[in-house]
N, C-alpha and C positions, 0 to 999 in steps of 0.2 A: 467185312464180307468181301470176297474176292467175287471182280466182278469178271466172266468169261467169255471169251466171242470164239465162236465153234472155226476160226479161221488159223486158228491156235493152242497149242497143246498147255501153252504157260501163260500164266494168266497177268496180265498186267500191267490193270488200275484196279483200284480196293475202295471198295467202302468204309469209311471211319465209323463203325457203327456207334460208338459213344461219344456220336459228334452231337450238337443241340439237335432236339426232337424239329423242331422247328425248322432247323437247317435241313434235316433230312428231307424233311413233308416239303421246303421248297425245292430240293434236286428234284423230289419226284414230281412235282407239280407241274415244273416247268419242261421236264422230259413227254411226261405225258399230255401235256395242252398242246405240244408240237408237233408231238405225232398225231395229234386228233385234229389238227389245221393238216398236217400233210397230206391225212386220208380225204378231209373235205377238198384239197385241190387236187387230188385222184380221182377220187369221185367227177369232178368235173373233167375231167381229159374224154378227149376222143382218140380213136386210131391214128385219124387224121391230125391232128395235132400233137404226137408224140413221136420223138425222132426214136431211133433203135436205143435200146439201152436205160430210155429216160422210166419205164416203165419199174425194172429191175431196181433202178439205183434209188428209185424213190422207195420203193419194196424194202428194201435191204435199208433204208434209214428209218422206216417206219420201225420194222424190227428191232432196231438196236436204239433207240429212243421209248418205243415201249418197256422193251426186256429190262433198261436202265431205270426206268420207273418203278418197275413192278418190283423190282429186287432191292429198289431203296423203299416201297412200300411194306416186303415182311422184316427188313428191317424194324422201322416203326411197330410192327404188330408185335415182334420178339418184344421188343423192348415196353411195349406198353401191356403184353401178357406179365412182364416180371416185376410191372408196380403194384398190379394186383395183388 
């Protein structure tokens, strides 16, 4: 699975989709618990306490930490609809 960032018309880093099931569920584990710590220390920011820019650049990693999740998730799901 090729993985794509909208900053870019060509893509690339890829997913090994017939990498261990295991391997995969841990890329996405650990993409996804990062970005759910990053939004819990957004959540806490104030105006006050955010320099210009720090608001976007957390945004835009949250994104691209999810999206990397999510897309090694229907991995997994492909793969475990075709052992059925």
């Amino acid at each position: 699975m090729t993985i794509e960032f909208s900053a870019s018309s060509n893509p690339v880093l890829c997913l090994n989709p017939h990498a261990p099931l295991a391997d995969i569920y841990a890329y996405a584990d650990r993409r996804i618990r990062l970005a759910r710590n990053l939004a819990r220390s957004l959540s806490g920011m104030t105006p006050a306490s955010t320099e210009d820019g720090d608001v976007h650049a957390i945004s835009e990693t949250f994104s691209i930490l999810l999206e990397d999740g999510c897309n090694a998730l229907e991995v997994i799901e492909r793969r475990l609809v075709e052992l059925q």
